[in-house]
DRENTOR-651205 format. One line per 10 residues: number of its first residue (from 0); for each residue x negated, y, z of C-alpha. Coordinates in pm, 1 decimal. Layout:
% residues N
NUM = X/Y/Z | ...;
This chain:
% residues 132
0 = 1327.5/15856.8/22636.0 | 1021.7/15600.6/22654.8 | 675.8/15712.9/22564.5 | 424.3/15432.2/22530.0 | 113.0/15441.3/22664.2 | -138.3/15284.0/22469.8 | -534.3/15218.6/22547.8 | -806.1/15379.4/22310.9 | -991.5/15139.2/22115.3 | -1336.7/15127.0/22178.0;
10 = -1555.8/15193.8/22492.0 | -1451.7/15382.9/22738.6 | -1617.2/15767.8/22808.0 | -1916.5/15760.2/23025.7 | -1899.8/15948.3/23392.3 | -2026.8/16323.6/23352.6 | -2225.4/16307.5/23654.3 | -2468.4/16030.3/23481.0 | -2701.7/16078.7/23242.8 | -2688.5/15828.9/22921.1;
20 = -2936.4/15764.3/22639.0 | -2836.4/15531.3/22349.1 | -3015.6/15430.3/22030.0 | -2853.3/15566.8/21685.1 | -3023.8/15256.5/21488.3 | -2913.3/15345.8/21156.4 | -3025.2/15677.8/21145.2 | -3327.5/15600.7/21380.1 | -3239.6/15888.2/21668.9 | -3218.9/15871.2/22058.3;
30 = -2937.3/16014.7/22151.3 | -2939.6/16167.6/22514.1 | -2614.3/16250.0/22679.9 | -2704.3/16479.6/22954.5 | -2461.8/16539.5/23276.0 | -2268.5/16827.8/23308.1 | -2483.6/17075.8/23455.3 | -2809.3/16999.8/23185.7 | -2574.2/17012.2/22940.4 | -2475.4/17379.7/23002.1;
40 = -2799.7/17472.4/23088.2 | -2928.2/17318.6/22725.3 | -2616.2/17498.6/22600.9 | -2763.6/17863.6/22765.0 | -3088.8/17833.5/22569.6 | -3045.3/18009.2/22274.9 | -3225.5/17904.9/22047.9 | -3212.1/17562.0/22129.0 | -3498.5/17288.1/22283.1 | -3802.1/17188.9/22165.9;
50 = -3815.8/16795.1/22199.0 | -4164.6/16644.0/22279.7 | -4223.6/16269.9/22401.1 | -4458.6/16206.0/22668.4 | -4629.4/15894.1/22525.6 | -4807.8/15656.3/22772.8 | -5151.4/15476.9/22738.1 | -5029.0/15173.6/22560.2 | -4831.2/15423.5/22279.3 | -4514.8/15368.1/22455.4;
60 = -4276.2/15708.6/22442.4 | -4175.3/15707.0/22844.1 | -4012.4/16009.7/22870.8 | -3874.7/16329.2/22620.9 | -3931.1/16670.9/22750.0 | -3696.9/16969.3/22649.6 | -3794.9/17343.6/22673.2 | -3629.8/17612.5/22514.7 | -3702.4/17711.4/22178.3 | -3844.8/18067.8/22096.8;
70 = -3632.9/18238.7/21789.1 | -3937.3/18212.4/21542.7 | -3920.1/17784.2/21591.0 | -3652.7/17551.9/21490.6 | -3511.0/17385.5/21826.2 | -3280.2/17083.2/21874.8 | -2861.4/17177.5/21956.8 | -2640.1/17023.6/22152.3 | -2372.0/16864.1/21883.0 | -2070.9/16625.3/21922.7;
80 = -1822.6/16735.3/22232.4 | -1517.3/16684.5/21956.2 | -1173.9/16556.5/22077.6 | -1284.1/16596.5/22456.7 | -1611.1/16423.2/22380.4 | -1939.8/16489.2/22570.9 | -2175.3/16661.5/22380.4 | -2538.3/16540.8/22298.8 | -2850.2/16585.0/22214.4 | -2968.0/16362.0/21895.6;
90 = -3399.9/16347.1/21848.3 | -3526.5/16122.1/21588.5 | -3770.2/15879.8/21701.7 | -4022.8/15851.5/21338.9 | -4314.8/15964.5/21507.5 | -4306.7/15758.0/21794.4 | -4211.1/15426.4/21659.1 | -3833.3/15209.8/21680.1 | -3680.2/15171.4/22028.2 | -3591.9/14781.8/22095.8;
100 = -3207.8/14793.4/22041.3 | -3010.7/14742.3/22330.9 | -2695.4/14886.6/22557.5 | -2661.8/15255.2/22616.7 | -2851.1/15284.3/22990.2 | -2837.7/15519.6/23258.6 | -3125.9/15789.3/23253.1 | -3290.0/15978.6/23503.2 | -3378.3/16367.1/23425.2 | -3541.2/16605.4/23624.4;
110 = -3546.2/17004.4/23610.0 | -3863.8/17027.8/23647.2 | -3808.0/17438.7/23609.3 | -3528.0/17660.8/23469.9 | -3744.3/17581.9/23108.6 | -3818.8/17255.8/23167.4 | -3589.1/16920.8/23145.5 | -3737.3/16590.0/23157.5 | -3514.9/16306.4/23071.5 | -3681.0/15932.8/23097.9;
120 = -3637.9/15730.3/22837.6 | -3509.6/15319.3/22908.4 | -3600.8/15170.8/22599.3 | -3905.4/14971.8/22494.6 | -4061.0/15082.3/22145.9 | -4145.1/14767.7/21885.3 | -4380.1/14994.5/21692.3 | -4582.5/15238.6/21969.5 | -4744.2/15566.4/21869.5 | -5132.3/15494.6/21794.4;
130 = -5344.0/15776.7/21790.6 | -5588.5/15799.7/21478.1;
């Protein structure tokens, strides 16, 4: 008996040992795709993450801390990891402005403690946060 071996159509998975961010530009999200071991840790806090961007001087988002939410606030889940998929973490970007489209790119994130992840984020912002 032959079995065929075909290729999947479309892009191939990305390495779990590298963290990825791409842009979701129809519904305006980043979508971080953490490496293994942040993604169970974001997976152990039970309520989920709070998402905040560290926004620079010139209103440019430069990097999206995660802590875990308390059980009175509405944190961010990991969602996706269907079919063998790596699972992510999806934060809309409206109150920081419209990342520059471009390629999915390699992130850096740091545990900065057990409650603390801080993931950097690659992409340029066309509209910047101003402050009032």
């Amino acid at each position: 008996m032959l079995v065929r071996v075909t290729r999947r159509n479309g892009r191939s998975s990305y390495p779990r040992d590298v963290a990825f961010m791409k842009f979701d530009r129809r519904n305006e999200r980043l979508v971080y795709l953490p490496t293994a071991a942040r993604e169970e840790k974001l997976a152990a806090w039970e309520h989920g993450c709070v998402a905040e961007f560290d926004v620079g001087e010139d209103g440019q988002p430069r990097s999206l801390r995660l802590t875990p939410a308390t059980a009175e606030e509405r944190g961010w889940k990991l969602g996706g990891g269907n079919n063998g998929q790596r699972k992510n973490l999806s934060i809309p970007t409206r109150d920081v402005g419209v990342p520059v489209p471009g390629p999915s790119r390699a992130v850096e994130e740091v545990e900065v403690s057990p409650s603390e992840i801080v993931v950097s984020i690659p992409f340029e912002f066309t509209v910047g946060r101003t402050d009032p």
